[in-house]
N, C-alpha and C positions, 0 to 999 in steps of 0.2 A: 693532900697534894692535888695540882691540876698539873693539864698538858693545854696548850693551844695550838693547833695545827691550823696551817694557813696554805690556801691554794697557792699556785703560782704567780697570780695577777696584782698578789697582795704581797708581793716580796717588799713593798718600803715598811712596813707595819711592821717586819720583822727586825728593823733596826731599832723601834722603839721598844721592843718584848727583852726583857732580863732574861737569862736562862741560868740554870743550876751548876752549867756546866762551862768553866773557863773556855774560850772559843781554843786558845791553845792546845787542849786535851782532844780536840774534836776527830785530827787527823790521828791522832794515836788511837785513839778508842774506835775508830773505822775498820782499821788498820785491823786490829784487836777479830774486828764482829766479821769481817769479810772473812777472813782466813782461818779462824779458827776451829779446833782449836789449834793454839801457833806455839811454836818456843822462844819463849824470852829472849834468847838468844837470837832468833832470826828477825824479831821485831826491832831489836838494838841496831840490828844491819841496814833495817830499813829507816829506822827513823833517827838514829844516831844516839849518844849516852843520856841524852836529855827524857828519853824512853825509860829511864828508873824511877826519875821523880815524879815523872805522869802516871807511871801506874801506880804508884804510892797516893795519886792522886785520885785515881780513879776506883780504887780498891777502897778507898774510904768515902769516896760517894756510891758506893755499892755499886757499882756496874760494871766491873771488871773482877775476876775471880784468880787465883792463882794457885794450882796444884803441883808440887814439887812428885815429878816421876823420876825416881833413877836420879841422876845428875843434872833434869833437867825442869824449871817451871816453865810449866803449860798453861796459857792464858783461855781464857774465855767470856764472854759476857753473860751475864747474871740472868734472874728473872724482871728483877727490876730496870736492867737493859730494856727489855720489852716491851715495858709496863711503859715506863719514860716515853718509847717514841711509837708507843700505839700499835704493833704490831703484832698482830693476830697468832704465832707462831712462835717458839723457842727453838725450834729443829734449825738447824746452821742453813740446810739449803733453802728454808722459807725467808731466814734474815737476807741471806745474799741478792733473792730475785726483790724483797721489799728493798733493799738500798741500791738496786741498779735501777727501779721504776722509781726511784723517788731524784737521780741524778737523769732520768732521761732514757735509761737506754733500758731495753728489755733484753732480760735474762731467762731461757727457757732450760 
């Protein structure tokens, strides 16, 4: 496997990079890494029914996990979540401050 990460100044270069992951999955699987871990159920809320098939998507390119507690699954992202976008951390508040300084905004 490889990862390519690109500064900001090279955002056209990223139009021409394939990635592993359908651009469609992107906001579910955010969604997923910010809040976690979430209930299936409240991610359906946010992102609407189309939230089944993506995590069926995402659960098979390993980077979305699913633990049924009680009545309810509980989502979270993998180690390969990690692994995938470079980030030093698996602790939920280390992924949150890396996906607020990667959109701009700092998270303390």
């Amino acid at each position: 496997k490889y990862a390519m990460q690109l500064r900001a100044e090279f955002d056209e270069a990223r139009k021409l990079a394939q990635t592993d992951i359908p651009r469609k999955l992107i906001k579910t699987l955010s969604l997923v890494a910010y809040y976690q871990p979430i209930r299936q159920t409240r991610l359906v809320e946010m992102v609407g029914s189309k939230a089944y098939a993506q995590l069926k998507e995402l659960q098979k390119l390993g980077l979305v996990s699913a633990q049924r507690r009680g009545r309810y699954k509980v989502l979270q992202t993998t180690n390969k979540f990690v692994e995938y976008f470079g980030i030093a951390s698996t602790k939920k508040e280390d992924i949150k401050k890396w996906m607020a300084k990667q959109v701009g905004i700092e998270k303390e």
